[in-house]
N, CA, C and O atoms as a DFTB+ gen file, in Angstrom:
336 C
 N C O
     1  1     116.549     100.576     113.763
     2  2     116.396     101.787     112.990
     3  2     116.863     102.963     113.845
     4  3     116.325     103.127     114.940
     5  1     117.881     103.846     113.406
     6  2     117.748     105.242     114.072
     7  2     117.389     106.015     113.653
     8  3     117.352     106.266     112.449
     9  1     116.808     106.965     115.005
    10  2     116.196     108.028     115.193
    11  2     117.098     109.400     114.372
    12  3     118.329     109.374     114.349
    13  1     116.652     110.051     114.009
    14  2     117.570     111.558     113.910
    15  2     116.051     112.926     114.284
    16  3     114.856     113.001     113.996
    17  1     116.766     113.528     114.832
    18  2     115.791     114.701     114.881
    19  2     115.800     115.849     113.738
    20  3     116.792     116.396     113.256
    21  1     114.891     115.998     113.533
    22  2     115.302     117.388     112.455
    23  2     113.932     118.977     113.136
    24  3     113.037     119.134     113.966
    25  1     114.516     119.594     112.280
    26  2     113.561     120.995     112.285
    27  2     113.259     121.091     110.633
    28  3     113.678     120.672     109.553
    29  1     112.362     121.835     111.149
    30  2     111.396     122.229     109.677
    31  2     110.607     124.268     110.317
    32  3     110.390     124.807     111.402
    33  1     110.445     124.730     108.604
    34  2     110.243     125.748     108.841
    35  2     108.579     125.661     107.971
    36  3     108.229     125.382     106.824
    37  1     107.802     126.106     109.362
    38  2     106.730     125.742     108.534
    39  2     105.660     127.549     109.209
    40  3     105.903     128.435     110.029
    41  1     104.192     127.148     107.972
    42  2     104.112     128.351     108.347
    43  2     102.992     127.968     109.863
    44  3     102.377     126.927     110.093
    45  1     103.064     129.352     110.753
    46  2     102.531     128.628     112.455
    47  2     100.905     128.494     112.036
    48  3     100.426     127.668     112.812
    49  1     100.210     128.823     111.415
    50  2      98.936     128.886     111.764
    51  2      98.820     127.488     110.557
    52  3      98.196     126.482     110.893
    53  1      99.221     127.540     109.718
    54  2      99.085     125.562     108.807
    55  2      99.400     124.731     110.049
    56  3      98.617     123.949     110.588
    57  1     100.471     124.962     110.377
    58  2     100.938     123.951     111.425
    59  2     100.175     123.811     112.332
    60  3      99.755     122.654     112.377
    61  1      99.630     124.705     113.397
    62  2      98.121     124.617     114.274
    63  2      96.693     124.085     113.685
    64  3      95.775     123.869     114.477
    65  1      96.525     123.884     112.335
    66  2      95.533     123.664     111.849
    67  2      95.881     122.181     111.427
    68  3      95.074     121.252     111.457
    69  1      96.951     122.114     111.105
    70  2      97.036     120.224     110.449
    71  2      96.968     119.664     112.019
    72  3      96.085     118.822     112.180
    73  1      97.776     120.000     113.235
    74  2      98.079     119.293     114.478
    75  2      96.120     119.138     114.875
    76  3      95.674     118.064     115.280
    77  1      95.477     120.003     114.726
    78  2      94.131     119.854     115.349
    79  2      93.493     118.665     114.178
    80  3      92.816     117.756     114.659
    81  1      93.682     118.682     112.876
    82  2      93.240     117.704     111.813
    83  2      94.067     116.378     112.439
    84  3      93.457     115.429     112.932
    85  1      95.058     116.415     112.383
    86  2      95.821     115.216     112.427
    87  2      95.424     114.290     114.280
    88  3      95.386     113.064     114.383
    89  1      95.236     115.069     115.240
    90  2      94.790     114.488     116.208
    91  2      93.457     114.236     116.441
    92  3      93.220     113.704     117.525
    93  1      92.086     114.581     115.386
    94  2      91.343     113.953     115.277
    95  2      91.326     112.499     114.475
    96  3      90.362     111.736     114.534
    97  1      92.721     112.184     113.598
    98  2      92.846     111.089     112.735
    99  2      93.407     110.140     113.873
   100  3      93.524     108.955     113.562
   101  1      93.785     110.539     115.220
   102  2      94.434     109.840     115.909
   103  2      95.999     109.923     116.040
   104  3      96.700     109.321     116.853
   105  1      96.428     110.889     114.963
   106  2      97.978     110.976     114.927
   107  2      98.772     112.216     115.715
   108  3      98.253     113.123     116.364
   109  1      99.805     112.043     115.529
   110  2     100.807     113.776     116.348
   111  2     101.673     114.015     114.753
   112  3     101.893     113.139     113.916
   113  1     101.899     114.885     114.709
   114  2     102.807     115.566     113.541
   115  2     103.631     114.907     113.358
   116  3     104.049     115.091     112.215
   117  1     104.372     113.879     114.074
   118  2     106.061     113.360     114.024
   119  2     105.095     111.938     113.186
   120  3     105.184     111.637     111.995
   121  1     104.338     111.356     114.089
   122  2     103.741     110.771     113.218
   123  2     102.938     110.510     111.362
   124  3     102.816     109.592     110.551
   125  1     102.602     111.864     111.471
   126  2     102.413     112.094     110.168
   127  2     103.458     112.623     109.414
   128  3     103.272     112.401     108.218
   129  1     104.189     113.060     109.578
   130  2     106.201     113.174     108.798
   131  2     106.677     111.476     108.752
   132  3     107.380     110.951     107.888
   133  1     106.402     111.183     109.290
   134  2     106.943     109.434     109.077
   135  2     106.517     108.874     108.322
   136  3     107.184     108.339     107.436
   137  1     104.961     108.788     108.437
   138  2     104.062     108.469     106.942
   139  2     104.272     108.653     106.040
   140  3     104.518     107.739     105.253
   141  1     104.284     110.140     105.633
   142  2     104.989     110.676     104.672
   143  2     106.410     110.005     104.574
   144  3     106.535     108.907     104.030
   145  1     107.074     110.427     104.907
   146  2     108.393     109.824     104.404
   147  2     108.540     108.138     104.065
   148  3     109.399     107.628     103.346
   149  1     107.531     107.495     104.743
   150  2     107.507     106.148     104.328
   151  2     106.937     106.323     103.156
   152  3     107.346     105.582     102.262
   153  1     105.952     107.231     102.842
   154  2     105.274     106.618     101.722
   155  2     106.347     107.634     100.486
   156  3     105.913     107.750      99.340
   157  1     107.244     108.073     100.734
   158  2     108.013     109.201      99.268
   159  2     108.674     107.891      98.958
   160  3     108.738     107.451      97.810
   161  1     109.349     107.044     100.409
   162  2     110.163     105.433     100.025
   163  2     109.639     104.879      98.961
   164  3     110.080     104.726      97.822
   165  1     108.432     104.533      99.568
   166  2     107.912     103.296      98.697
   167  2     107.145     103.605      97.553
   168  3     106.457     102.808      96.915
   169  1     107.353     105.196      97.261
   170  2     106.600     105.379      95.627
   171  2     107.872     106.065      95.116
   172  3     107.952     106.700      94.064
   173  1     108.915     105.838      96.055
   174  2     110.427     106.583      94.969
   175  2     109.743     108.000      94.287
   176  3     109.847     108.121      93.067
   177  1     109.131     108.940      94.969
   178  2     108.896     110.149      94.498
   179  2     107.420     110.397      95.377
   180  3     106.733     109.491      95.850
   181  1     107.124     111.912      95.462
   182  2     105.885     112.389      96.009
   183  2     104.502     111.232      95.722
   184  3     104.049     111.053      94.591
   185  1     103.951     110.505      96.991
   186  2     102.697     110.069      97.243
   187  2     100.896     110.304      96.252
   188  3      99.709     109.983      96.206
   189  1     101.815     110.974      95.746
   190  2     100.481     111.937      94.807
   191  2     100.951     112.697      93.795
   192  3     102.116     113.094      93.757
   193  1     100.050     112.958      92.880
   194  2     100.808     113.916      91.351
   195  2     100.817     115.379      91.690
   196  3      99.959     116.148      92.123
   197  1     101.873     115.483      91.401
   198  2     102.270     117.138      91.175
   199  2     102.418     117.731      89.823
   200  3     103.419     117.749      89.106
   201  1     101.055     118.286      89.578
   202  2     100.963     118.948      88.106
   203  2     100.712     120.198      88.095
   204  3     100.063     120.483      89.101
   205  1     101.019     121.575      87.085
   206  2     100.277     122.388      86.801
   207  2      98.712     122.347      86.241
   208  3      98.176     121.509      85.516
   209  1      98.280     123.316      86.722
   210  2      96.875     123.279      86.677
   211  2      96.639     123.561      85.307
   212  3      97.387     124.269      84.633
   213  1      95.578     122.998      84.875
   214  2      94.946     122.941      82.897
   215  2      94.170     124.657      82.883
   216  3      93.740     125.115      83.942
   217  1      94.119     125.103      82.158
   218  2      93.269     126.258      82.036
   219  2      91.808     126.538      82.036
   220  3      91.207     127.609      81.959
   221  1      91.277     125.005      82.167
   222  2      90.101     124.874      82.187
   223  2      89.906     124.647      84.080
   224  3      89.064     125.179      84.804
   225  1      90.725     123.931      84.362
   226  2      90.965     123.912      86.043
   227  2      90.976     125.002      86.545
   228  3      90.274     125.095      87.552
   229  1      91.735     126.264      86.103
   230  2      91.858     127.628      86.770
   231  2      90.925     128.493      86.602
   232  3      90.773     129.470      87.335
   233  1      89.719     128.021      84.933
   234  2      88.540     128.694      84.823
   235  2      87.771     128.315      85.944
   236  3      87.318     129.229      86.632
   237  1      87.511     127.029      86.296
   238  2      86.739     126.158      87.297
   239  2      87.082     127.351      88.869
   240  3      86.163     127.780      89.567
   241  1      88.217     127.596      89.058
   242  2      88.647     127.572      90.183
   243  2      87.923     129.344      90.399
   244  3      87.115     129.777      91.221
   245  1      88.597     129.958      89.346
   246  2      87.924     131.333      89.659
   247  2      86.368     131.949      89.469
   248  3      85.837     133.029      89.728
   249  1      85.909     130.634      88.857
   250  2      83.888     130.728      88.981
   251  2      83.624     130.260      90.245
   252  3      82.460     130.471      90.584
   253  1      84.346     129.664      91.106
   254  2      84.147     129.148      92.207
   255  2      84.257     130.389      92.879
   256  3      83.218     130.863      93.338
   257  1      85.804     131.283      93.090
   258  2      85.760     132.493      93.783
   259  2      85.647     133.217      93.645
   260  3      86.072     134.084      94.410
   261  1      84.911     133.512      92.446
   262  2      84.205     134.689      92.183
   263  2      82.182     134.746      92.246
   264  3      81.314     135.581      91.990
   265  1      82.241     133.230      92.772
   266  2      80.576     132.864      92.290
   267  2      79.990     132.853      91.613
   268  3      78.792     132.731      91.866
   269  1      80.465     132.980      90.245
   270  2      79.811     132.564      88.940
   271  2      79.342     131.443      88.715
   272  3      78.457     131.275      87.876
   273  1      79.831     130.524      89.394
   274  2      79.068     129.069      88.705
   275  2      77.534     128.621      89.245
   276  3      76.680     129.095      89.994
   277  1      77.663     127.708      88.613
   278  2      76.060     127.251      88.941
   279  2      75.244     126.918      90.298
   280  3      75.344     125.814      90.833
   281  1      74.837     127.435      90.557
   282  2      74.438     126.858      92.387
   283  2      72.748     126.116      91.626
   284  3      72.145     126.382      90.586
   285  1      72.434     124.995      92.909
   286  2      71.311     124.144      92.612
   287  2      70.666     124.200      94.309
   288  3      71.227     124.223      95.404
   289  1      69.496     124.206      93.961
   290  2      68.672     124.185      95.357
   291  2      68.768     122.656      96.282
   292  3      68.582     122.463      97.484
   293  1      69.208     121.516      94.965
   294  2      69.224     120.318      96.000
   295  2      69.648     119.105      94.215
   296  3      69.462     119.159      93.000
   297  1      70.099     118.447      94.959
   298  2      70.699     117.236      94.244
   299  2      70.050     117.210      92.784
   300  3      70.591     117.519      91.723
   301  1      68.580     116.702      93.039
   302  2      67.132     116.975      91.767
   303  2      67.816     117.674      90.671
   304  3      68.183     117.281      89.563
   305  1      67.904     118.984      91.353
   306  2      67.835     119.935      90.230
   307  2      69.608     120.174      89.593
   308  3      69.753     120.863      88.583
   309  1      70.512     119.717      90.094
   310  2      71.889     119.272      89.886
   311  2      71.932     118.232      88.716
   312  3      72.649     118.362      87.724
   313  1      70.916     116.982      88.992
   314  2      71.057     115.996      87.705
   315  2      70.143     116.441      86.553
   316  3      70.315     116.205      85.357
   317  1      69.191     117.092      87.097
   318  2      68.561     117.769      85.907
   319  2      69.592     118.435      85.055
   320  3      69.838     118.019      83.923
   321  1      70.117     119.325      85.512
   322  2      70.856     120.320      84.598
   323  2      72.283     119.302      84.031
   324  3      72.792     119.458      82.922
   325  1      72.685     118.425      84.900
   326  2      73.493     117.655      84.136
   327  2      73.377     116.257      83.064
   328  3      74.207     115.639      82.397
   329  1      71.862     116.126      83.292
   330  2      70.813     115.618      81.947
   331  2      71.185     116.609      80.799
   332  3      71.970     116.157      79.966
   333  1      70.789     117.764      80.641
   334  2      70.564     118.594      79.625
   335  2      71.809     118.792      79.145
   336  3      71.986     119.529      78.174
């Protein structure tokens, strides 16, 4: 198999944050670009779905950052309310 080197333009502080994620998984970045690229091979397209988000997803998303949604003191009271 040969090697080729490439560059990539990525942004610096993602890139410092995946290298500290990725070397607790045991890996280095070149390593995880290989993965990746093995796995775009063997699914002949992106590893995972790439969709637009539903409108009910983006309601979800902005009760989250805005804190509207439901907060629960502990698990209990989570299945309670998802009983009702």
């Amino acid at each position: 198999m040969t090697k080729v080197q490439t560059s990539l333009r990525l942004d610096a502080d993602k890139l410092s944050e995946a290298k500290v994620i990725l070397k607790s998984l045991g890996l280095n970045f070149t390593d995880a670009v290989n993965i990746f690229t093995n796995m775009v091979v063997a699914n002949k397209g992106l590893p995972f779905d790439v969709k637009l988000p539903t409108k009910e997803f983006k309601k979800s998303i902005d009760e989250l950052e805005n804190k509207k949604g439901k907060s629960f003191k502990n698990v209990d009271e989570l299945f309670k309310d998802l009983d009702n």
